[in-house]
C-alpha positions as CSV (number, residue, x, y, z in Angstrom):
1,X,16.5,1.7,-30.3
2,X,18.6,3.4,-32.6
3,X,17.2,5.2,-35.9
4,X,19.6,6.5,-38.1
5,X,19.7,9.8,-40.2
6,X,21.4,8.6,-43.3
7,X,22.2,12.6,-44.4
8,X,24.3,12.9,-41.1
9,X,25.1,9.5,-40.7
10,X,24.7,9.4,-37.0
11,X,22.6,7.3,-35.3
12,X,19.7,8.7,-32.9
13,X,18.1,7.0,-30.3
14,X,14.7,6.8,-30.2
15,X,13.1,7.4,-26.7
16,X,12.1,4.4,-24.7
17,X,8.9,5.8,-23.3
18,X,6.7,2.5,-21.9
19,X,7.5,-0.9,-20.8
20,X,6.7,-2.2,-24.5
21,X,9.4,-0.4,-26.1
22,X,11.8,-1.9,-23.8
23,X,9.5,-5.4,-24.4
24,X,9.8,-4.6,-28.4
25,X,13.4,-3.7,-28.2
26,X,14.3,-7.6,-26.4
27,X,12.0,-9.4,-29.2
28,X,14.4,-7.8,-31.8
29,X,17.9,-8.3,-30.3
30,X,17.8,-11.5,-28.3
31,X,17.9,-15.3,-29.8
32,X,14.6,-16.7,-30.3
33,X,15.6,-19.6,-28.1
34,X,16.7,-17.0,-25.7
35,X,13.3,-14.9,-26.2
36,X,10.7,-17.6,-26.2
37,X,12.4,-18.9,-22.8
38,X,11.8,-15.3,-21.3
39,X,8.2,-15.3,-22.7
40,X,7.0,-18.8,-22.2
41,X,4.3,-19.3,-20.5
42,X,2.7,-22.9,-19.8
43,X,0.3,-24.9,-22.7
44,X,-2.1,-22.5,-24.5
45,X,-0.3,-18.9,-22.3
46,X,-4.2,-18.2,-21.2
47,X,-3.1,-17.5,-17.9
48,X,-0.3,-15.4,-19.3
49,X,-1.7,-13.4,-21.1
50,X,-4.7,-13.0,-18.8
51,X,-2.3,-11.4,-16.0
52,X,-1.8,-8.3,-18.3
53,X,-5.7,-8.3,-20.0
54,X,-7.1,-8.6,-16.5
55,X,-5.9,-5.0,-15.5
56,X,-7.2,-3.5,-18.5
57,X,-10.4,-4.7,-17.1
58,X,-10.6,-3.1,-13.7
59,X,-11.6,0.9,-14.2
60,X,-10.4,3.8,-11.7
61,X,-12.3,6.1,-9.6
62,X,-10.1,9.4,-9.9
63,X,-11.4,11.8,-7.0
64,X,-9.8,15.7,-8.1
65,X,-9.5,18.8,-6.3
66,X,-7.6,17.0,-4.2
67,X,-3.9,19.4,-3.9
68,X,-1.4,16.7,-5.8
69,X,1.4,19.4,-5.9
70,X,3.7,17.3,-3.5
71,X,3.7,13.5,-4.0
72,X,5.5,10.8,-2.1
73,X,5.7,7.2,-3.7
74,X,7.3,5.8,-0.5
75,X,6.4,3.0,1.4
76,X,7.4,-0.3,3.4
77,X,8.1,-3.7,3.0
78,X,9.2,-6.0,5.9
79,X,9.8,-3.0,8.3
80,X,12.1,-1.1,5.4
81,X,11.3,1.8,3.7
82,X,11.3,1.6,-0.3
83,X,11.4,4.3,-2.8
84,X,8.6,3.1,-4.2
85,X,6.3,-0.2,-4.3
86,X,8.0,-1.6,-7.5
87,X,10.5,-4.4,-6.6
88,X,12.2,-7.1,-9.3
89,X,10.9,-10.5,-9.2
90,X,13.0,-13.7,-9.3
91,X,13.3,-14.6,-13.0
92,X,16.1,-16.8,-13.7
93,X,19.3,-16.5,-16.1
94,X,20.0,-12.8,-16.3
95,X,22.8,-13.0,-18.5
96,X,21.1,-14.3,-21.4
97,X,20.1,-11.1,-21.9
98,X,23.1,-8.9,-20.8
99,X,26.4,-10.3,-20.2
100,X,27.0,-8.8,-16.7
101,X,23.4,-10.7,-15.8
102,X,22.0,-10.3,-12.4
103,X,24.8,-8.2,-11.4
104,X,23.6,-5.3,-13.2
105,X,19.7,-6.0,-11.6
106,X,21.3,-5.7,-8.5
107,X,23.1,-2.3,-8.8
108,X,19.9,-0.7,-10.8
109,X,17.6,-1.9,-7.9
110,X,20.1,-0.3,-5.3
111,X,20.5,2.9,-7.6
112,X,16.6,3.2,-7.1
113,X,16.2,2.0,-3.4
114,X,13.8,-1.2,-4.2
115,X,13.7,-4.4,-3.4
116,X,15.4,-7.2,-5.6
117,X,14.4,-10.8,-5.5
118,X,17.3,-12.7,-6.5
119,X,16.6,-16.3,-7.8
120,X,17.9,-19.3,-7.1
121,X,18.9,-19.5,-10.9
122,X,20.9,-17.2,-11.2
123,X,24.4,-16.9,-13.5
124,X,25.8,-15.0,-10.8
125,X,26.4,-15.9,-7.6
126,X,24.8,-14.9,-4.5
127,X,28.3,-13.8,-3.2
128,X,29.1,-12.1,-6.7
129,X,26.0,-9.8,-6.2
130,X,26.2,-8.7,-3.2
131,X,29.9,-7.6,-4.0
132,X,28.4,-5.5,-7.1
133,X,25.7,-3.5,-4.4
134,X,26.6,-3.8,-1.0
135,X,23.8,-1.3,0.0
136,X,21.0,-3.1,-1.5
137,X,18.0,-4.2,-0.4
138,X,17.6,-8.3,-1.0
139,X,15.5,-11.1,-0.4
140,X,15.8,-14.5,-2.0
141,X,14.1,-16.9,-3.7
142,X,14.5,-20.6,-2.8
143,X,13.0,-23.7,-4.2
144,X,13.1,-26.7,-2.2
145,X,14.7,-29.9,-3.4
146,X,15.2,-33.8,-2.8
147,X,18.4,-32.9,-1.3
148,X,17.7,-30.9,2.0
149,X,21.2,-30.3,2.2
150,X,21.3,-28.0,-1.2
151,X,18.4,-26.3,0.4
152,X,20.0,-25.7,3.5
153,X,23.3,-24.9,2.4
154,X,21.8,-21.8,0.2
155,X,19.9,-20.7,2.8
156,X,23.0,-20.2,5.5
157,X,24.8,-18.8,2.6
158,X,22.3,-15.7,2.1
159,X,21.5,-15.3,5.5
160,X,25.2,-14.7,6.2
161,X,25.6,-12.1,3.3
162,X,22.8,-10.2,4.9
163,X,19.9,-11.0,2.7
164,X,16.8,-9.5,4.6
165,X,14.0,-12.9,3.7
166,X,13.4,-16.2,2.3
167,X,11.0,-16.0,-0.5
168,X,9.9,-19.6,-0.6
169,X,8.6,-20.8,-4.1
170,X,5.6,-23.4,-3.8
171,X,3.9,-23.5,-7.4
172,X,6.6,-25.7,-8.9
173,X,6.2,-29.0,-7.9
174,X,6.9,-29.6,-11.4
175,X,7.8,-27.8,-14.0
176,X,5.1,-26.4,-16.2
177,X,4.8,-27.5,-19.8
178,X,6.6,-24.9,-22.3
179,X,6.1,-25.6,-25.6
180,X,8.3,-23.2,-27.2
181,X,11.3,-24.6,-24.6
182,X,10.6,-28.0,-25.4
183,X,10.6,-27.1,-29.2
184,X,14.1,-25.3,-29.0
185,X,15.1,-27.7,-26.7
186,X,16.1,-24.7,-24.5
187,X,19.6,-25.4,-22.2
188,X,21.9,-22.6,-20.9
189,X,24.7,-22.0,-23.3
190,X,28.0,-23.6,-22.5
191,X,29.3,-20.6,-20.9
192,X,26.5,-20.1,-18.1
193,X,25.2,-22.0,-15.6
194,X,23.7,-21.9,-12.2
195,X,26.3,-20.2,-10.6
196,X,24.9,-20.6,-6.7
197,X,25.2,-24.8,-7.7
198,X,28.4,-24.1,-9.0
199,X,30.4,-27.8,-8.9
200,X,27.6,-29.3,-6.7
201,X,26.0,-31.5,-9.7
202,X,28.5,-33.9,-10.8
203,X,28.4,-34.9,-14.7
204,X,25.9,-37.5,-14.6
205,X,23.6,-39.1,-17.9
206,X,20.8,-37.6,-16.2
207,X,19.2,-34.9,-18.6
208,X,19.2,-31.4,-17.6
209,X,16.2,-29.0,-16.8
210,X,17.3,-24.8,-16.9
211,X,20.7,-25.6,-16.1
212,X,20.1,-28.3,-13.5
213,X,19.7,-32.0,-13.4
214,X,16.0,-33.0,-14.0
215,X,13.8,-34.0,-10.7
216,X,15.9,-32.5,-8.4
217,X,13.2,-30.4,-7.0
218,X,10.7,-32.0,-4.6
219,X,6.8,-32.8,-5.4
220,X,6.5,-34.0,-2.2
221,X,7.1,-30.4,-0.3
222,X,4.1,-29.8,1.7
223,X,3.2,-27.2,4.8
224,X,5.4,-29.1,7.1
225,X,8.3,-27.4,5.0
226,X,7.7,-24.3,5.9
227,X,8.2,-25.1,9.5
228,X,11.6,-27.4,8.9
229,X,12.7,-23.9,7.1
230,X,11.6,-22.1,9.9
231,X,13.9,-24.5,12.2
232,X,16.8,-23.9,10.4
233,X,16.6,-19.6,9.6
234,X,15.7,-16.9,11.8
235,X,14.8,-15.2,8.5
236,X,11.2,-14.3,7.6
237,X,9.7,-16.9,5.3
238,X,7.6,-15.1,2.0
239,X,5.5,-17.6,0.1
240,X,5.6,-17.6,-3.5
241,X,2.7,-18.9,-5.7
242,X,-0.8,-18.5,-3.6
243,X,-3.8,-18.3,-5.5
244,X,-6.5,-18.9,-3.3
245,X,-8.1,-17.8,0.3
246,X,-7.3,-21.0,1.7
247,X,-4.1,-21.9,1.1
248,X,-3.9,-17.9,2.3
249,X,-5.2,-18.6,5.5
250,X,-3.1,-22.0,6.0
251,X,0.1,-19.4,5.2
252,X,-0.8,-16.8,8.1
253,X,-1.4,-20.4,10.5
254,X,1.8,-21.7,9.7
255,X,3.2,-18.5,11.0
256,X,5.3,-16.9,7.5
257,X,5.4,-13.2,7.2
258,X,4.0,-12.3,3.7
259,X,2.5,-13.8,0.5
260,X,3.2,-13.2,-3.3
261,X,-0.3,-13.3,-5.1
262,X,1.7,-15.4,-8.2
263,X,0.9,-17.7,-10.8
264,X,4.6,-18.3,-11.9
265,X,4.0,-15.4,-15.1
266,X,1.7,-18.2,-16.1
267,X,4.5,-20.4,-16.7
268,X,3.0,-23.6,-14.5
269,X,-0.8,-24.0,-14.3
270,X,-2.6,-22.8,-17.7
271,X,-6.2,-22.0,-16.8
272,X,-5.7,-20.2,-13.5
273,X,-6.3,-16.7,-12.4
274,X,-4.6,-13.6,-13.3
275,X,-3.1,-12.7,-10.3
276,X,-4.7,-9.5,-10.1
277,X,-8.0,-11.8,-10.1
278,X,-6.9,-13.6,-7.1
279,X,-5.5,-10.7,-5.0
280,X,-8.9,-9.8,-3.4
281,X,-9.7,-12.8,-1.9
282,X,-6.4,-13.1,-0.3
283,X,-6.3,-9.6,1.3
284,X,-9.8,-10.0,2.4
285,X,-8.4,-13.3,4.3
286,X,-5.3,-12.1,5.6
287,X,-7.2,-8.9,7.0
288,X,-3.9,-7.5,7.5
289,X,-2.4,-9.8,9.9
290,X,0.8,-10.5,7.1
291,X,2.1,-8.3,4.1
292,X,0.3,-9.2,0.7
293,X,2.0,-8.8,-2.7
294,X,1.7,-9.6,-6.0
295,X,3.8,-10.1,-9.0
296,X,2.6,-11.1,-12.8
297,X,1.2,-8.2,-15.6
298,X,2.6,-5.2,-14.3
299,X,3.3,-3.3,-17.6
300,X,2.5,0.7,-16.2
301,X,2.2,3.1,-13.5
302,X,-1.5,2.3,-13.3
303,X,-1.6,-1.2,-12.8
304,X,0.8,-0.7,-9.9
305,X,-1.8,1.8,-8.5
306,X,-4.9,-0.5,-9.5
307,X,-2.4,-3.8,-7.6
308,X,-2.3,-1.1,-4.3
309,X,-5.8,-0.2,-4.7
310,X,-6.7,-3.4,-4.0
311,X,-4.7,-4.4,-1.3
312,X,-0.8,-5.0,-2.3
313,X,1.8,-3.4,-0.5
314,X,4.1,-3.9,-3.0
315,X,4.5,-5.4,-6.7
316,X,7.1,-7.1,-8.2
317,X,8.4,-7.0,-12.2
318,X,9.8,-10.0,-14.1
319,X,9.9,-10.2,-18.0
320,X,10.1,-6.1,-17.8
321,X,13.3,-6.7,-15.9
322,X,15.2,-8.9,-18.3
323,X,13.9,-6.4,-21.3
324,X,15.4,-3.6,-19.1
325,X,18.9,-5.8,-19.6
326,X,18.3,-6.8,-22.8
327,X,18.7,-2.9,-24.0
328,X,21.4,-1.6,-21.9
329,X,21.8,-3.6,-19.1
330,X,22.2,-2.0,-15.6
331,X,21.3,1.6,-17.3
332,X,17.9,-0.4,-19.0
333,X,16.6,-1.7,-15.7
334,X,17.1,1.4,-14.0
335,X,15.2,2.8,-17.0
336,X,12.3,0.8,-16.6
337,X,12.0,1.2,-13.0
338,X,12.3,4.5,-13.2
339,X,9.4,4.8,-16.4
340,X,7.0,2.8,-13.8
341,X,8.0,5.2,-10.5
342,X,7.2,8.1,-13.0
343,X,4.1,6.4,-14.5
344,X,2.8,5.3,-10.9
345,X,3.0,8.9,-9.5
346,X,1.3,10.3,-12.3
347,X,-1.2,8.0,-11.5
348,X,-1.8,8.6,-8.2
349,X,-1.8,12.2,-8.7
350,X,-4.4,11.9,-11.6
351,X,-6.6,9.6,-9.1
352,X,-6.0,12.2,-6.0
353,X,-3.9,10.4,-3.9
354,X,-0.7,12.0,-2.6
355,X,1.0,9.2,-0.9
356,X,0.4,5.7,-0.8
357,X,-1.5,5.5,2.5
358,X,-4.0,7.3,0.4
359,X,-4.5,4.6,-1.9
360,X,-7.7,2.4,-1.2
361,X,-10.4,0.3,-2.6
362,X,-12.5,3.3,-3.4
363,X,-10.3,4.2,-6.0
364,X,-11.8,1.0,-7.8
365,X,-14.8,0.9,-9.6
366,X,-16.3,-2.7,-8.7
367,X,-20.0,-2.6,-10.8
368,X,-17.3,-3.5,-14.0
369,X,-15.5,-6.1,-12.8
């Protein structure tokens, strides 16, 4: 954000403190077509904007005294040790907010030792960004389609560039209803597209859906899925988009090695539960047999603590992201990852835990919830 001092003439920049600046900073600067895609969420957004009111909901239980003076934010997803548990969700289309797109994501998440979900949509290749961070630490996200083959094909392609899992979304059988997209009648500009299914659509009179022909996911993806994927990679399968204990039972049955507590950013079902909501339930089922995360609301340090409290081993950013590249790019993601590291260790000092291990469900106060 720039202010400027009209005596000198020079322009200073206003400090980006919180995740809202950065959020505040994106509604200004990007298209409205452009912005409303990034912010959509499905029908009335209740389930949207219930992922960020629900954390403002749950209360702390600081214990003090406690000797915060060393502090160590470190911890472990998959068997690999993380800076911090902060990692980038899949969101789609990165260079609609920054023109080097996911590239950029992918050298700020190795800059800060996290974990980067790429998505399928992205406007850079797969190949593209593991050339821009060699070093970093990736998983990515896959959707099934019609077409096997597609399927397949991506998933030999990241498991040969060294991508560490297969986060498998299951919440999209369809796409949700968007007003706002339908309204703009949102479609990548001319200049992008899905770079991953670059040349594999032919031009066809079909009408496209972000950037890819309409219906060519599959509705008909079911549980036997996840053991065809499991027959074709030797990489663990994370599923994207549970919301209940069942379905999180049925996951640790059919044998995958971690869950995302998601409801899309509330871009698919309307009337759902914050995914905050729904994260007790699911640890409580799992009982530690498979890692649990969680993406959807994350706006500061706290929620990540209040998201660990009660029983995530990691969290995951979208929307915050794309701001981050909306102000500066690779410099604005690294920015708002590094404003949540800060936040969460402050946090955790203020609460009286020193490391993550420390972090438990006694830090949450349940009479208010």
């Amino acid at each position: 954000m720039n202010i400027c001092n009209r005596e000198g003439g020079r322009c200073a920049e206003m400090a980006m403190v919180c995740l809202t600046d950065f959020e505040e900073y994106a509604k200004e600067h990007l298209s409205k077509a452009t912005w409303d895609y990034y912010a959509a969420g499905a029908d009335e957004c209740c389930t949207r904007d219930d992922n960020i009111l629900a954390y403002k909901r749950i209360r702390l239980r600081p214990r003090i005294l406690r000797d915060v003076s060393v502090s160590d934010t470190r911890t472990t997803v998959q068997g690999t040790e993380i800076s911090f548990p902060v990692g980038i969700a899949p969101t789609a289309f990165h260079c609609l907010a920054w023109h080097e797109g996911e590239v950029a994501t992918a050298r700020a998440t190795e800059a800060l030792n996290t974990c980067y979900i790429t998505s399928t949509y992205s406007t850079c290749s797969v190949e593209e960004i593991v050339a821009a961070a060699p070093n970093g630490y990736r998983w990515f996200q896959l959707y099934v389609y019609r077409d096997r083959k597609l399927s397949e094909q991506i998933v030999h392609r990241v498991e040969s560039l060294g991508y560490k899992a297969l986060v498998l979304t299951v919440d999209v059988p369809y796409t949700g209803k968007r007003r706002n997209d339908i309204r703009n009648q949102f479609k990548l500009p001319p200049h992008l597209k899905v770079k991953n299914f670059d040349g594999v659509f032919q031009e066809t009179a079909v009408p496209e859906e972000y950037g890819i022909p309409a219906n060519t996911l599959d509705p008909s993806i079911s549980w036997k899925d996840v053991y065809w994927l499991q027959s074709i990679t030797r990489l663990p399968i994370i599923i994207k988009g549970i919301l209940t204990k069942e379905d999180a039972e049925l996951a640790v049955e059919h044998g995958v090695q971690g869950i995302i507590v998601s409801n899309h950013g509330g871009r698919q079902l309307d009337g759902g539960p914050a995914s905050i909501d729904a994260l007790s339930e699911i640890v409580d089922t799992v009982q530690g047999r498979i890692e649990v995360y969680l993406d959807g609301g994350i706006r500061t340090g706290s929620d990540v603590l209040k998201s660990l409290a009660l029983g995530a081993k990691c969290v995951f950013i979208g929307r915050p992201a794309v701001w981050g590249l909306a102000y500066k790019g690779e410099e604005g993601v690294r920015e708002v990852l590094q404003i949540l590291n800060d936040e969460f260790r402050l946090s955790m000092a203020l609460s009286g835990c020193r490391n993550v291990a420390e972090i438990n469900r006694n830090l949450i106060q349940f009479s208010k919830l």
